[in-house]
N, CA, C and O atoms as a Maestro MAE file, in Angstrom:
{
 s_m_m2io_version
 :::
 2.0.0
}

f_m_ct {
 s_m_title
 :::
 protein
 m_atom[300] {
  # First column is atom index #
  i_m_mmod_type
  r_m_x_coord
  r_m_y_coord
  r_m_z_coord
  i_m_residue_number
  s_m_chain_name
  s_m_pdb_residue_name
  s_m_pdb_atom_name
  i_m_atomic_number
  :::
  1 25 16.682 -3.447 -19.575 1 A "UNK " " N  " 7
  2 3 15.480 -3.080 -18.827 1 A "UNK " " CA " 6
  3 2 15.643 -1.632 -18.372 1 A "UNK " " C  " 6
  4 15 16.720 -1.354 -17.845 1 A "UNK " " O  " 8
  5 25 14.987 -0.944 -18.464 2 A "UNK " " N  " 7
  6 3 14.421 0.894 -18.348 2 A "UNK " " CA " 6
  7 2 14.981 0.662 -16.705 2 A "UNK " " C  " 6
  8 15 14.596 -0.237 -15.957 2 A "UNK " " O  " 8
  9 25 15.824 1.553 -16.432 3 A "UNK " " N  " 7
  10 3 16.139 1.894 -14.958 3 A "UNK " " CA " 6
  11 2 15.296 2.136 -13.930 3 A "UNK " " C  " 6
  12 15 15.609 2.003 -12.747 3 A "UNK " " O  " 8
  13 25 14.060 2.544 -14.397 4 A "UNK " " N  " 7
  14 3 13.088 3.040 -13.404 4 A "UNK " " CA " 6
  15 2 12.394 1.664 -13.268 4 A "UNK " " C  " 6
  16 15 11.843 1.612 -12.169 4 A "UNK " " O  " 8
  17 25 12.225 0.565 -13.963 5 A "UNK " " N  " 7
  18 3 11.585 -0.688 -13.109 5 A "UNK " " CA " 6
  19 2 12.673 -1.451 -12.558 5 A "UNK " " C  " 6
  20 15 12.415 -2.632 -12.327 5 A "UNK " " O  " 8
  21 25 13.925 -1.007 -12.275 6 A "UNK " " N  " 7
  22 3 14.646 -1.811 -11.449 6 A "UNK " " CA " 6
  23 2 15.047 -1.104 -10.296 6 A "UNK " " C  " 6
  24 15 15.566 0.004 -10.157 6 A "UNK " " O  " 8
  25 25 14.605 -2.206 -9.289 7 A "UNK " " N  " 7
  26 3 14.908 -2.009 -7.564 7 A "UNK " " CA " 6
  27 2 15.600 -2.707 -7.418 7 A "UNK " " C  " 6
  28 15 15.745 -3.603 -8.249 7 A "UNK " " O  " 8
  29 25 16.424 -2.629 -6.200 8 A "UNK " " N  " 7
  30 3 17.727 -2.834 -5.672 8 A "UNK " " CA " 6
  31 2 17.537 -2.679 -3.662 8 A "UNK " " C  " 6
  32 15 17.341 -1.663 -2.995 8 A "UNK " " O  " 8
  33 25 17.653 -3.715 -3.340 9 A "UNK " " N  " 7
  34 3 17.119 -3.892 -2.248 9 A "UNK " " CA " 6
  35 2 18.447 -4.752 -1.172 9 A "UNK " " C  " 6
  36 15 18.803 -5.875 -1.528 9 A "UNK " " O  " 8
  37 25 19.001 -4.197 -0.064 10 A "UNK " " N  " 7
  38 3 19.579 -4.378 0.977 10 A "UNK " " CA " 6
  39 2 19.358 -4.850 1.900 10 A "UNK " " C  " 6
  40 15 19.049 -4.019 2.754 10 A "UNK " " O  " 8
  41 25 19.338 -6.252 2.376 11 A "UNK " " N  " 7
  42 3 18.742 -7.190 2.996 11 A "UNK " " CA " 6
  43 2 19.828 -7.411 4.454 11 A "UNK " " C  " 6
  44 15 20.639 -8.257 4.078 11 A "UNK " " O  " 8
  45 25 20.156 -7.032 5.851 12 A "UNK " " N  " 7
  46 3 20.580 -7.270 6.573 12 A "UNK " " CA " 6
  47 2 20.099 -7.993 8.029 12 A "UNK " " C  " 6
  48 15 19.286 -7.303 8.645 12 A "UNK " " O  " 8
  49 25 20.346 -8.848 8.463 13 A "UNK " " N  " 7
  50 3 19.840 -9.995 9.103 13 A "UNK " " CA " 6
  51 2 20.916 -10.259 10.072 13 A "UNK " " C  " 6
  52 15 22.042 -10.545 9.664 13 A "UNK " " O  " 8
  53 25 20.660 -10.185 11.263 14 A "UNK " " N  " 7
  54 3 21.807 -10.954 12.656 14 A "UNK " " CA " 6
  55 2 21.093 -11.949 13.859 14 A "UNK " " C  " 6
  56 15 19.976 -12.156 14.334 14 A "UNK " " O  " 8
  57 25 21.959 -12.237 13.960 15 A "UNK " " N  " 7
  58 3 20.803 -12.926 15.167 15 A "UNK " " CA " 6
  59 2 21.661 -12.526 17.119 15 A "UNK " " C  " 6
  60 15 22.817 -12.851 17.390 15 A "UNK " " O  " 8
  61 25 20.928 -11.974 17.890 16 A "UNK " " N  " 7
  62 3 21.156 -11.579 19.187 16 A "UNK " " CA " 6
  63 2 20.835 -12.426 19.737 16 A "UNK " " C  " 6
  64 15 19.952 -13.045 19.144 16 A "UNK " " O  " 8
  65 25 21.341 -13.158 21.413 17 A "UNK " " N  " 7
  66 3 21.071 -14.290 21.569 17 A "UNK " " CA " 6
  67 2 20.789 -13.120 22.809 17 A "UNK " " C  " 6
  68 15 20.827 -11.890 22.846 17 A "UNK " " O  " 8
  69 25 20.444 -14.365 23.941 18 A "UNK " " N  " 7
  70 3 20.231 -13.339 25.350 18 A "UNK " " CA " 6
  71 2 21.214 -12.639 26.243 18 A "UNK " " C  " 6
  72 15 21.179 -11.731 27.073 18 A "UNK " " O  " 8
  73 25 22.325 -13.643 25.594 19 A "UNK " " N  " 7
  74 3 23.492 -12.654 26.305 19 A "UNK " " CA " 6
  75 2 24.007 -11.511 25.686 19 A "UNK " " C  " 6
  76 15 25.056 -10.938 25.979 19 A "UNK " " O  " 8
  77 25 23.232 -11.225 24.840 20 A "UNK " " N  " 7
  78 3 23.560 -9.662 24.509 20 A "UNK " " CA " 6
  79 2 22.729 -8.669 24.670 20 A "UNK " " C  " 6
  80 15 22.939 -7.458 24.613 20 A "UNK " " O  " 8
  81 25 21.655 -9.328 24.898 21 A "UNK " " N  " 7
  82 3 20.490 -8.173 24.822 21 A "UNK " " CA " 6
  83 2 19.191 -9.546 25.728 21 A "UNK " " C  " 6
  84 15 18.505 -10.495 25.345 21 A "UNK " " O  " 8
  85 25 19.549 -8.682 27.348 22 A "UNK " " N  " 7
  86 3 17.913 -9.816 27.803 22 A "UNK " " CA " 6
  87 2 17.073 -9.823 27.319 22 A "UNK " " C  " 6
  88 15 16.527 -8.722 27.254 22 A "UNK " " O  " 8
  89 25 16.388 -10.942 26.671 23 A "UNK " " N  " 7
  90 3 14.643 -10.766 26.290 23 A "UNK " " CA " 6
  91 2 14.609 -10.257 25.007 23 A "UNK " " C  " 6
  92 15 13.487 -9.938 24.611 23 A "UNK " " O  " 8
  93 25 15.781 -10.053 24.048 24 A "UNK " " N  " 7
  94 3 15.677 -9.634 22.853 24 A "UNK " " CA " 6
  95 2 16.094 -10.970 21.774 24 A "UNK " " C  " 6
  96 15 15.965 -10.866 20.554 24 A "UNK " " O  " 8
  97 25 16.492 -11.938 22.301 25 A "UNK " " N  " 7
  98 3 16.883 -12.823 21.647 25 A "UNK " " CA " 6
  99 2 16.233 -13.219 20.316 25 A "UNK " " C  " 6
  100 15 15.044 -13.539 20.327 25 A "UNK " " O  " 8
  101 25 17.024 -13.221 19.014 26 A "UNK " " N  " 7
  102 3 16.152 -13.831 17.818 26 A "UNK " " CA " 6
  103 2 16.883 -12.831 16.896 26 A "UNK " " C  " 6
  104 15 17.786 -12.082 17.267 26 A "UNK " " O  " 8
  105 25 16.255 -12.932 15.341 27 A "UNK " " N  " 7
  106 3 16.814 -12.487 14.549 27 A "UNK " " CA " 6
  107 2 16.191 -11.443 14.108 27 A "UNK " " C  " 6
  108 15 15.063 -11.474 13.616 27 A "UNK " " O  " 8
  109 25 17.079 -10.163 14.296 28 A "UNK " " N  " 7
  110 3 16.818 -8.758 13.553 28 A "UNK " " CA " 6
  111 2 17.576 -7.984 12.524 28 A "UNK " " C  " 6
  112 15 18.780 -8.094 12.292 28 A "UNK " " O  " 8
  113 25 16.833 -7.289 12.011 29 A "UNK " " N  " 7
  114 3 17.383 -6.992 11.038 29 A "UNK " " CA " 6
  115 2 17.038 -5.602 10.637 29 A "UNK " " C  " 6
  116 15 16.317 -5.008 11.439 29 A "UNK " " O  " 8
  117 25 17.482 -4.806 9.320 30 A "UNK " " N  " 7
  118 3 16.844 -3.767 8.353 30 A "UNK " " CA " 6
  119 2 16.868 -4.287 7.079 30 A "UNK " " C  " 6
  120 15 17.450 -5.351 6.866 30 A "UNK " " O  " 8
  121 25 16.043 -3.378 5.781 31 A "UNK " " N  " 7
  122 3 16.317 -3.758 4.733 31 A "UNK " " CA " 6
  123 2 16.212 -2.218 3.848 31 A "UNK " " C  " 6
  124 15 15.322 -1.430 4.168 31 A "UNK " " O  " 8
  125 25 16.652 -2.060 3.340 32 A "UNK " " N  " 7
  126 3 17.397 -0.782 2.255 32 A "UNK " " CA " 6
  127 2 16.889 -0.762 0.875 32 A "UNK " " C  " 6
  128 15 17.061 -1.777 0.200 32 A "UNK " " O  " 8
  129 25 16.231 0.346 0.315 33 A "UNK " " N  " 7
  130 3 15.826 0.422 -0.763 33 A "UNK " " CA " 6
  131 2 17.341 1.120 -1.700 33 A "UNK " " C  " 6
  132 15 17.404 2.318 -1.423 33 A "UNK " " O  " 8
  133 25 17.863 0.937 -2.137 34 A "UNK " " N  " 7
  134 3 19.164 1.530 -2.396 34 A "UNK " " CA " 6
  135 2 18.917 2.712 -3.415 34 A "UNK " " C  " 6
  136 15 19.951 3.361 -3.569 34 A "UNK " " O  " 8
  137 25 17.821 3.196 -4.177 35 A "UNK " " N  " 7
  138 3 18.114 4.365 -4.650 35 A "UNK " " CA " 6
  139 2 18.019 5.181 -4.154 35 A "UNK " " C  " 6
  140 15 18.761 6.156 -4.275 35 A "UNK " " O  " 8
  141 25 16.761 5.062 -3.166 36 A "UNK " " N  " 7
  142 3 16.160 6.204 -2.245 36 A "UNK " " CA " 6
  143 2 17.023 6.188 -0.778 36 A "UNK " " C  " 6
  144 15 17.087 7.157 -0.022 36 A "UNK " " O  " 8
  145 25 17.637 4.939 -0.558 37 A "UNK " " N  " 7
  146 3 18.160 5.050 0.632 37 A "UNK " " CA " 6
  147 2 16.838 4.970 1.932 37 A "UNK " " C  " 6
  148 15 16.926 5.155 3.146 37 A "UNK " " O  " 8
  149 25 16.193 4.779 1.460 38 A "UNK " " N  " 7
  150 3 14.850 4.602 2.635 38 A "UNK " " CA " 6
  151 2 15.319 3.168 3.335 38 A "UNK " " C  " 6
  152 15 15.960 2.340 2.689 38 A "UNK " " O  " 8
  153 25 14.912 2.946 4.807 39 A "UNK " " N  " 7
  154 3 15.817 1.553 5.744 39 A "UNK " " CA " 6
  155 2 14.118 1.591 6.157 39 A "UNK " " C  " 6
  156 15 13.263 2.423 5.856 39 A "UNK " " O  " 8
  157 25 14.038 0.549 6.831 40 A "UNK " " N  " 7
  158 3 13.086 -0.123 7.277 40 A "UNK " " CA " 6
  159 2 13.572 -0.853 8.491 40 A "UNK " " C  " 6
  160 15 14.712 -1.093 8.093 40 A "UNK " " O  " 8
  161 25 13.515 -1.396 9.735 41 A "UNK " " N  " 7
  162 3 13.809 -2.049 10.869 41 A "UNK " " CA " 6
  163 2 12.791 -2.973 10.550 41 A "UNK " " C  " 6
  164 15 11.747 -2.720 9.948 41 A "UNK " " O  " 8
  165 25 13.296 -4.445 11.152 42 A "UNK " " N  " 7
  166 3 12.560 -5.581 10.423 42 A "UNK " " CA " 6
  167 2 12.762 -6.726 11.671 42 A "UNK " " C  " 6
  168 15 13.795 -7.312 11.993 42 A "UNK " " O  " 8
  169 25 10.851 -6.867 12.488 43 A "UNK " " N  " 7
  170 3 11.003 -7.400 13.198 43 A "UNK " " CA " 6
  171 2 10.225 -9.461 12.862 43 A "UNK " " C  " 6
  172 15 10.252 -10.493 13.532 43 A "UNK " " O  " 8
  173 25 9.816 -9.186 11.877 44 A "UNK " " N  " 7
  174 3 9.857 -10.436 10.894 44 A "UNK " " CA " 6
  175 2 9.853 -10.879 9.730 44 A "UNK " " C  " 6
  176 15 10.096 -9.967 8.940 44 A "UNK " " O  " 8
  177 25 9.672 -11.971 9.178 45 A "UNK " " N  " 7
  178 3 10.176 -11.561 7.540 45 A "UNK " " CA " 6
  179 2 9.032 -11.125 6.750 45 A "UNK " " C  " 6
  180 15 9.202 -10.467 5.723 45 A "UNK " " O  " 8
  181 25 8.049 -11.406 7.107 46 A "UNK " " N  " 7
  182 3 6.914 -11.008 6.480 46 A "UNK " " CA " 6
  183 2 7.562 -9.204 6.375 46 A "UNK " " C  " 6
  184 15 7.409 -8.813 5.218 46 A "UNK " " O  " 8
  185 25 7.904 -8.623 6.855 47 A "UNK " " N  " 7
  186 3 7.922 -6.976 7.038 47 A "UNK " " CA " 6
  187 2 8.876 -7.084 5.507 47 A "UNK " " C  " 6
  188 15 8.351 -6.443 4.597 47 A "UNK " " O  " 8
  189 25 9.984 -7.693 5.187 48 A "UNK " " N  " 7
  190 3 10.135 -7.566 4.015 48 A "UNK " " CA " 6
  191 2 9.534 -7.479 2.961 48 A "UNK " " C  " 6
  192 15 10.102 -6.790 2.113 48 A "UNK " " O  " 8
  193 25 8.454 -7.983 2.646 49 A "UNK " " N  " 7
  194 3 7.734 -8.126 1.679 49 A "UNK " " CA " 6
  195 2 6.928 -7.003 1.405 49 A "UNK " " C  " 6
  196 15 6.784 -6.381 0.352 49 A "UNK " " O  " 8
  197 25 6.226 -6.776 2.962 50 A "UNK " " N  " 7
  198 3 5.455 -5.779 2.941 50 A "UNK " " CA " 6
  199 2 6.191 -4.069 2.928 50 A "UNK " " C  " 6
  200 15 5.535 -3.044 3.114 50 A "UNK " " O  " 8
  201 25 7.546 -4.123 2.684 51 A "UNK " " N  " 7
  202 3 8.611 -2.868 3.096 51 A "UNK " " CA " 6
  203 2 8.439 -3.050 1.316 51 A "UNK " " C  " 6
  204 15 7.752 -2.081 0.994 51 A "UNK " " O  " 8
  205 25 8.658 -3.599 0.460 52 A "UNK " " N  " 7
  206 3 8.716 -4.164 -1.473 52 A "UNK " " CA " 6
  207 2 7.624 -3.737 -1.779 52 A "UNK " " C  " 6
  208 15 7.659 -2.741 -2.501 52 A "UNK " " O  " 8
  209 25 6.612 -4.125 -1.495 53 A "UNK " " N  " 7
  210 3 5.479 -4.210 -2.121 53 A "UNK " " CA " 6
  211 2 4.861 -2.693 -2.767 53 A "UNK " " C  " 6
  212 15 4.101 -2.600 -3.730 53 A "UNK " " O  " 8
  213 25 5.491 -1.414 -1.840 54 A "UNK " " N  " 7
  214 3 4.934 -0.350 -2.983 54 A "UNK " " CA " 6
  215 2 5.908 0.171 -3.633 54 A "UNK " " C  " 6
  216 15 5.693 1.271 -4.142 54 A "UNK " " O  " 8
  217 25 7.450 -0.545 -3.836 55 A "UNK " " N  " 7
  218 3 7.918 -0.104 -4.686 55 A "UNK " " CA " 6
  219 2 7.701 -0.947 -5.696 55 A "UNK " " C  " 6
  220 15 7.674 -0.302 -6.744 55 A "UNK " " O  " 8
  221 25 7.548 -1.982 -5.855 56 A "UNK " " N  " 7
  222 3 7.071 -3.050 -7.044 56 A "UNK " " CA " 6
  223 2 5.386 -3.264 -7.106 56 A "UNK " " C  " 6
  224 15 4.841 -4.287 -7.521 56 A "UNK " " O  " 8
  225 25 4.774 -2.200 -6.655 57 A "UNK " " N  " 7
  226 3 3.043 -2.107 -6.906 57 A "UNK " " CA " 6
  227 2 2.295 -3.062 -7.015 57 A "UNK " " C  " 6
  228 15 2.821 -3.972 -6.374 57 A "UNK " " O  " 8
  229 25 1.612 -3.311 -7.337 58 A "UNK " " N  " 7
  230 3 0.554 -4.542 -7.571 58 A "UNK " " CA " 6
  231 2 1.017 -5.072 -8.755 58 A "UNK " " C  " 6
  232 15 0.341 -6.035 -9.118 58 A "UNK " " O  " 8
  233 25 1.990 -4.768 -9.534 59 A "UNK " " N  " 7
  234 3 2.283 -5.903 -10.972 59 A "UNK " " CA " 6
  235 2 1.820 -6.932 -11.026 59 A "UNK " " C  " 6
  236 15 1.327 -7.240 -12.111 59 A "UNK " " O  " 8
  237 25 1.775 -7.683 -10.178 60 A "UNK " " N  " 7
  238 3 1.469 -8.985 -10.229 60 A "UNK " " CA " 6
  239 2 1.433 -9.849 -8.726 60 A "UNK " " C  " 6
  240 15 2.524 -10.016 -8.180 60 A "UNK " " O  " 8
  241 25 0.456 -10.286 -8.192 61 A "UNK " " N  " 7
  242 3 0.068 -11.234 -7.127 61 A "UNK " " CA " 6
  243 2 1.191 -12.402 -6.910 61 A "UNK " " C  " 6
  244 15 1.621 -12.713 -5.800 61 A "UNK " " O  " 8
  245 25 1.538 -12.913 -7.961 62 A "UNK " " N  " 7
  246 3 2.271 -14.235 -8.060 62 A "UNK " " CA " 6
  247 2 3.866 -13.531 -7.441 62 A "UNK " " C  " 6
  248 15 4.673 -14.190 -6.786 62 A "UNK " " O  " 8
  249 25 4.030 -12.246 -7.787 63 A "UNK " " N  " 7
  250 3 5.306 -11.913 -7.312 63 A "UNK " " CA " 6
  251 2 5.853 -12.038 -6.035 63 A "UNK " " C  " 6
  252 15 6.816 -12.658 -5.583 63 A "UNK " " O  " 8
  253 25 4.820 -11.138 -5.457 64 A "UNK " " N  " 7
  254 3 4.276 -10.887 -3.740 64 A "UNK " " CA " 6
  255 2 4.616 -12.647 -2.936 64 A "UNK " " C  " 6
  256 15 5.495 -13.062 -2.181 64 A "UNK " " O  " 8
  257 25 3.454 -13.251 -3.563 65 A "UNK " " N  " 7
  258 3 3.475 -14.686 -3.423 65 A "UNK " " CA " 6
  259 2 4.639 -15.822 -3.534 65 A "UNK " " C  " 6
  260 15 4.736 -16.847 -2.859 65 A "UNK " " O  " 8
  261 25 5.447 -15.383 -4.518 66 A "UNK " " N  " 7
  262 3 6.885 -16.049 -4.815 66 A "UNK " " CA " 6
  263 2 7.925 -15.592 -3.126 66 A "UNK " " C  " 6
  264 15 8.538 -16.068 -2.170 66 A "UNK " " O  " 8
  265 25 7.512 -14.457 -3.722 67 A "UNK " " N  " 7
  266 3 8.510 -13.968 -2.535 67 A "UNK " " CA " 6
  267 2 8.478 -14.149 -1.147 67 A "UNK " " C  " 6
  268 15 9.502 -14.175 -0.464 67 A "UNK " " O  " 8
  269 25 7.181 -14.293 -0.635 68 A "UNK " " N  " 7
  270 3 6.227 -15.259 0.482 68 A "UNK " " CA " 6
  271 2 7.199 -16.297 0.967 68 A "UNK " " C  " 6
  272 15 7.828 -16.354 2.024 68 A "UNK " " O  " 8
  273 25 7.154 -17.352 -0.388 69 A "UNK " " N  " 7
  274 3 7.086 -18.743 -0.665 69 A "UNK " " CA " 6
  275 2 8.722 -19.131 -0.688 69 A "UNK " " C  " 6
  276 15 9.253 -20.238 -0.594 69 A "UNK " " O  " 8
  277 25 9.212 -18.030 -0.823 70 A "UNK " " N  " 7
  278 3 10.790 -17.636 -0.939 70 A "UNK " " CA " 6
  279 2 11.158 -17.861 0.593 70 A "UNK " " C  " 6
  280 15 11.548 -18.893 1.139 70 A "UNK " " O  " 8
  281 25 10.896 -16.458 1.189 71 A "UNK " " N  " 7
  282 3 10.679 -16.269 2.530 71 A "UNK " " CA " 6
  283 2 10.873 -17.620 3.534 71 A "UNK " " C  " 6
  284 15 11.706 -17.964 4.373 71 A "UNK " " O  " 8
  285 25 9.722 -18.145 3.014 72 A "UNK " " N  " 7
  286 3 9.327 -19.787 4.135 72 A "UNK " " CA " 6
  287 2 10.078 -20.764 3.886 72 A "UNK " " C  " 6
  288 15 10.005 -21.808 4.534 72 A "UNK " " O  " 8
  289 25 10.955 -20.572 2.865 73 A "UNK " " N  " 7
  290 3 11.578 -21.650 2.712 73 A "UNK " " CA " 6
  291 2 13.188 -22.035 3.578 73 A "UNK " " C  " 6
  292 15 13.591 -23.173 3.820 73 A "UNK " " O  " 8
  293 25 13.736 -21.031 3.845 74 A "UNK " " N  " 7
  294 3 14.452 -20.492 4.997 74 A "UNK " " CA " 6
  295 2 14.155 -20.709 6.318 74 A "UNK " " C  " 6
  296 15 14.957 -20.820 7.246 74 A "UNK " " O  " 8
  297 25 12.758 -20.773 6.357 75 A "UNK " " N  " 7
  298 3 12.594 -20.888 8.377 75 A "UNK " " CA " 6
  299 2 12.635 -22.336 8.632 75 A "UNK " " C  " 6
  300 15 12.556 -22.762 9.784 75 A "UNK " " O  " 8
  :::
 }
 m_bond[299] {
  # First column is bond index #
  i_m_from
  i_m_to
  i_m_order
  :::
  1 1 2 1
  2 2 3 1
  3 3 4 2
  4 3 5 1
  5 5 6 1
  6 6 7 1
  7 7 8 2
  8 7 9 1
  9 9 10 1
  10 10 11 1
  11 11 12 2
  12 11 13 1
  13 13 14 1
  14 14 15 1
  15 15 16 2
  16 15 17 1
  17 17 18 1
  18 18 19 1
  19 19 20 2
  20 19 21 1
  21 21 22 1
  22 22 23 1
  23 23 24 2
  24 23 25 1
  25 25 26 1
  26 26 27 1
  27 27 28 2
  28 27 29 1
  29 29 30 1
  30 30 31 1
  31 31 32 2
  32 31 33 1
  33 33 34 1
  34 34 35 1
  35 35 36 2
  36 35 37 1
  37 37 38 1
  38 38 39 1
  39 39 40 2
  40 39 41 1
  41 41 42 1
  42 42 43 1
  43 43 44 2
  44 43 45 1
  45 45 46 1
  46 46 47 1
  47 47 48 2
  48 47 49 1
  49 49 50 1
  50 50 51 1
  51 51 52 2
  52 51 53 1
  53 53 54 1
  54 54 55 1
  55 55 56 2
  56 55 57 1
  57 57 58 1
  58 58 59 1
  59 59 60 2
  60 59 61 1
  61 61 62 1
  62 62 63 1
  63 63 64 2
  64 63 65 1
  65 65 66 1
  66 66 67 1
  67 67 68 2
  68 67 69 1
  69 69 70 1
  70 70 71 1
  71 71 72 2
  72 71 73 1
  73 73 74 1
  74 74 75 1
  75 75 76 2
  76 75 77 1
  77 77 78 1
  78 78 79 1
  79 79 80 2
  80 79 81 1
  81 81 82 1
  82 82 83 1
  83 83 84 2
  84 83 85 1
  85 85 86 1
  86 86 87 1
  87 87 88 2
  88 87 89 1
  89 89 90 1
  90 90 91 1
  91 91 92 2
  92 91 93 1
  93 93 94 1
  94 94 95 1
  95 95 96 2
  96 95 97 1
  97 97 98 1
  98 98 99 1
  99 99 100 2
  100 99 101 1
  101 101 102 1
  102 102 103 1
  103 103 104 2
  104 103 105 1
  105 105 106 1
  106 106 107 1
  107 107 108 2
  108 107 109 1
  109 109 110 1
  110 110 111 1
  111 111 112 2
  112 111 113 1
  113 113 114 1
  114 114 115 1
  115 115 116 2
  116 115 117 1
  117 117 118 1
  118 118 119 1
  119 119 120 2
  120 119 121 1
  121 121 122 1
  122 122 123 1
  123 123 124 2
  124 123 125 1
  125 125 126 1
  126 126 127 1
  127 127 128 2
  128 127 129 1
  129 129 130 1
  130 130 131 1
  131 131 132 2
  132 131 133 1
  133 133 134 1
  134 134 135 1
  135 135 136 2
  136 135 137 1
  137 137 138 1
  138 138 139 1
  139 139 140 2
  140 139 141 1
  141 141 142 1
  142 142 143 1
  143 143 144 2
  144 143 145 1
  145 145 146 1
  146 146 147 1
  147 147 148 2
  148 147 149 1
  149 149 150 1
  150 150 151 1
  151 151 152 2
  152 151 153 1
  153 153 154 1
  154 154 155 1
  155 155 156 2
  156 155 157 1
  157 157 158 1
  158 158 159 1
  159 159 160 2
  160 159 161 1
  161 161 162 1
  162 162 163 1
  163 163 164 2
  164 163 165 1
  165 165 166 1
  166 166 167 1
  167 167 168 2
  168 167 169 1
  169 169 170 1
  170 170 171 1
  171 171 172 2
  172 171 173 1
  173 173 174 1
  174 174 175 1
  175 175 176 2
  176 175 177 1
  177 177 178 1
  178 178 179 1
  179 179 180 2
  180 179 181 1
  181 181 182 1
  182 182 183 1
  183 183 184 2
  184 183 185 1
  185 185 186 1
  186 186 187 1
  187 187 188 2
  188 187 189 1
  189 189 190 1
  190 190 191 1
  191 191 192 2
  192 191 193 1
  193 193 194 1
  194 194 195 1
  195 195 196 2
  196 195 197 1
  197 197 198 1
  198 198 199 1
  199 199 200 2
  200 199 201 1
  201 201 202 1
  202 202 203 1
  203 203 204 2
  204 203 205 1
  205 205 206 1
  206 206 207 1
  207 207 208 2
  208 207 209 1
  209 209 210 1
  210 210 211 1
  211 211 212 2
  212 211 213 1
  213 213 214 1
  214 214 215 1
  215 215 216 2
  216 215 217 1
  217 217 218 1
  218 218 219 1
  219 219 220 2
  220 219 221 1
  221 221 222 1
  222 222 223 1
  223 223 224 2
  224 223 225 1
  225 225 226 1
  226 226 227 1
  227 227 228 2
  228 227 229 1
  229 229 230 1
  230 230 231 1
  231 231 232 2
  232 231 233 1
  233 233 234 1
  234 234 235 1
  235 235 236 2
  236 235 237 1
  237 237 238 1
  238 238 239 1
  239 239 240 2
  240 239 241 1
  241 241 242 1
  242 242 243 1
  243 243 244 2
  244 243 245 1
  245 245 246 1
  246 246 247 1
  247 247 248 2
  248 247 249 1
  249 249 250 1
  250 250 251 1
  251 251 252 2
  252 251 253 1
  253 253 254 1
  254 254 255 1
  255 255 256 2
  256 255 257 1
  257 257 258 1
  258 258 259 1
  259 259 260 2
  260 259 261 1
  261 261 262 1
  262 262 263 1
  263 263 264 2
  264 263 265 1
  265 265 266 1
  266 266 267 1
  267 267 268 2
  268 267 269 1
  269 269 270 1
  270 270 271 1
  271 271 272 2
  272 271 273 1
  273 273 274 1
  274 274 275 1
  275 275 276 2
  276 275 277 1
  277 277 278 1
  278 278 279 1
  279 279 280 2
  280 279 281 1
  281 281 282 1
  282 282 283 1
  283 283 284 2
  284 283 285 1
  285 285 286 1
  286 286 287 1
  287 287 288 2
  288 287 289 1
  289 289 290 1
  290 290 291 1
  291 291 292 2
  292 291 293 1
  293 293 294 1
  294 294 295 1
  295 295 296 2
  296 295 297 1
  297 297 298 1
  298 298 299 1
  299 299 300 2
  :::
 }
}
Protein backbone atom coordinates (compact mmCIF):
# COMPACT_ATOMS: atom_id res chain seq x y z
CA UNK A 1 0.00 0.00 0.00
CA UNK A 2 1.43 3.66 -1.30
CA UNK A 3 2.76 5.34 1.99
CA UNK A 4 0.75 8.33 1.64
CA UNK A 5 -2.68 6.37 2.41
CA UNK A 6 -1.24 5.01 5.49
CA UNK A 7 -1.85 6.70 8.95
CA UNK A 8 -0.46 5.78 12.02
CA UNK A 9 -2.18 6.98 14.99
CA UNK A 10 -1.12 7.15 18.93
CA UNK A 11 -3.80 6.44 21.16
CA UNK A 12 -3.05 7.36 25.01
CA UNK A 13 -5.70 6.93 27.68
CA UNK A 14 -5.36 7.13 31.84
CA UNK A 15 -7.76 7.36 34.15
CA UNK A 16 -7.42 10.23 37.28
CA UNK A 17 -9.52 9.44 40.11
CA UNK A 18 -10.30 12.42 42.65
CA UNK A 19 -7.50 11.96 44.65
CA UNK A 20 -5.36 13.25 42.22
CA UNK A 21 -6.95 15.88 40.69
CA UNK A 22 -10.48 17.29 42.62
CA UNK A 23 -13.34 17.27 40.23
CA UNK A 24 -11.24 15.93 37.42
CA UNK A 25 -11.96 12.43 37.92
CA UNK A 26 -12.44 10.08 34.68
CA UNK A 27 -10.53 9.15 31.77
CA UNK A 28 -8.15 11.42 29.76
CA UNK A 29 -6.21 11.22 27.32
CA UNK A 30 -4.24 12.51 23.80
CA UNK A 31 -4.00 10.94 20.51
CA UNK A 32 -0.94 11.43 17.94
CA UNK A 33 -0.92 11.51 14.33
CA UNK A 34 2.65 10.03 14.04
CA UNK A 35 3.91 11.47 10.79
CA UNK A 36 3.02 14.91 11.41
CA UNK A 37 3.40 14.61 15.06
CA UNK A 38 0.16 16.75 15.48
CA UNK A 39 -1.44 15.61 19.48
CA UNK A 40 -4.85 16.34 20.13
CA UNK A 41 -6.07 16.39 24.09
CA UNK A 42 -9.06 14.10 24.28
CA UNK A 43 -11.85 14.83 26.53
CA UNK A 44 -14.13 11.92 25.04
CA UNK A 45 -13.94 9.26 22.70
CA UNK A 46 -15.99 10.59 20.22
CA UNK A 47 -12.92 13.42 19.86
CA UNK A 48 -10.98 10.48 18.44
CA UNK A 49 -12.78 9.96 15.61
CA UNK A 50 -13.41 13.35 14.96
CA UNK A 51 -9.24 14.19 15.53
CA UNK A 52 -9.09 10.89 12.12
CA UNK A 53 -11.55 11.96 10.19
CA UNK A 54 -9.54 14.64 8.01
CA UNK A 55 -6.74 12.65 7.78
CA UNK A 56 -8.72 9.65 6.34
CA UNK A 57 -11.36 12.21 4.43
CA UNK A 58 -14.64 11.17 3.56
CA UNK A 59 -13.47 7.68 1.86
CA UNK A 60 -16.06 6.13 3.10
CA UNK A 61 -19.05 6.63 5.83
CA UNK A 62 -18.92 2.96 6.93
CA UNK A 63 -15.30 3.71 8.14
CA UNK A 64 -16.15 6.72 10.40
CA UNK A 65 -19.08 4.41 11.52
CA UNK A 66 -16.95 1.19 12.24
CA UNK A 67 -14.85 3.16 14.21
CA UNK A 68 -17.96 4.72 16.19
CA UNK A 69 -19.13 1.18 16.68
CA UNK A 70 -15.51 0.22 17.70
CA UNK A 71 -15.42 3.03 20.15
CA UNK A 72 -18.85 1.82 22.04
CA UNK A 73 -17.92 -1.28 22.39
CA UNK A 74 -15.39 -0.54 25.19
CA UNK A 75 -17.70 1.68 27.38
Amino acid sequence: MPESKVHSFIVKLWFEDETQRKGMSGWHGHITHVPSGDRRYLKELEDIVRFIRPYIGELDRTVTSKIRRWLKLGM
